[in-house]
C-alpha positions in Angstrom: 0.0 0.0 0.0 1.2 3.6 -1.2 2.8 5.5 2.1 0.4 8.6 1.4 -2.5 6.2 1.4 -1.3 4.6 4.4 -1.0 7.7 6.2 -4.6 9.1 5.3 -6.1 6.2 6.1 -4.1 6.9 9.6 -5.5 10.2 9.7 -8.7 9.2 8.8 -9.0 6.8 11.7 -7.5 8.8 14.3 -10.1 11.7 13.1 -13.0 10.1 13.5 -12.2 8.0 16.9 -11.4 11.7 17.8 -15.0 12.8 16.9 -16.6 9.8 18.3 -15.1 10.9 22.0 -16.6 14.4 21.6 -20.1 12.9 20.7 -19.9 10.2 23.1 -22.4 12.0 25.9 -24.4 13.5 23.8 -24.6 10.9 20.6 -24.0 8.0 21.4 -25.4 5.8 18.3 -23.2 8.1 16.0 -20.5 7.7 18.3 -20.4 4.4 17.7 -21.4 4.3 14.4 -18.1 6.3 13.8 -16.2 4.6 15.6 -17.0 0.8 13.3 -16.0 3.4 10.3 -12.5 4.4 11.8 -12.0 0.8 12.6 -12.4 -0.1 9.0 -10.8 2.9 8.3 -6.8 2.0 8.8 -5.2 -0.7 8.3 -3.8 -2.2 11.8 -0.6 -1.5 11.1 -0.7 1.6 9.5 -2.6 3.4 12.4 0.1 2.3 14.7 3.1 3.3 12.6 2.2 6.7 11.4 2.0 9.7 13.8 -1.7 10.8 13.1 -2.2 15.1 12.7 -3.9 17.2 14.3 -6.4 18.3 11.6 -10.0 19.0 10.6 -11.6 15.9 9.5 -13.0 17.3 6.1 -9.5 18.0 4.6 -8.7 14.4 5.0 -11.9 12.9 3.8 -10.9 15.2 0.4 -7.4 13.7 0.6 -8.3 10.6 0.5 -11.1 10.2 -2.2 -8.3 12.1 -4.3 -5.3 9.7 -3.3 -8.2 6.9 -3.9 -8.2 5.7 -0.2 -12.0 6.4 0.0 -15.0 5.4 -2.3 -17.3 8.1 -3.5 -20.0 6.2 -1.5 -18.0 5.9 1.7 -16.8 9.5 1.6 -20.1 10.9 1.0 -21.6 8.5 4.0 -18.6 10.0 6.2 -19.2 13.7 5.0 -22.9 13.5 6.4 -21.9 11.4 9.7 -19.2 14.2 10.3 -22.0 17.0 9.1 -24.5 15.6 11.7 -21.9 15.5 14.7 -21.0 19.1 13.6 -24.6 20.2 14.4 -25.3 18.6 17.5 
């Protein structure tokens, strides 16, 4: 697997687990919901080898349909999960 790939899907999984803590009081269905798509997210090894960023979760959703890491479906079902968190 590519090294950028690899390291988005790192971000990616970190990102969301991220999100998932902040919802966990309020939303707890999406919290978990999130949290089964940052486990899919990474591989195992590539979420413990790359040092995950600290940055906005929409940025990496874009970088990672581009680099391929994402389906159009899955990035569009993570756009709205990350859309609804943002609201609530």
């Amino acid at each position: 697997m590519d090294e950028l790939v690899r390291s988005l899907l790192a971000d990616l999984s970190h990102n969301l687990d991220r999100l998932a803590d902040q919802l966990e009081g309020e939303q707890p269905a999406l919290a978990r919901a999130l949290r089964l798509e940052s486990r899919d997210a990474a591989p195992i090894e590539a979420s413990r080898a790359a040092e995950p960023r600290r940055a906005p979760l929409r940025p990496i959703l874009y970088d990672a349909l581009d680099a391929g890491a994402l389906g159009p479906r899955r990035f569009d079902r993570l756009m709205l999960m990350e859309a609804r968190a943002r609201r609530r």
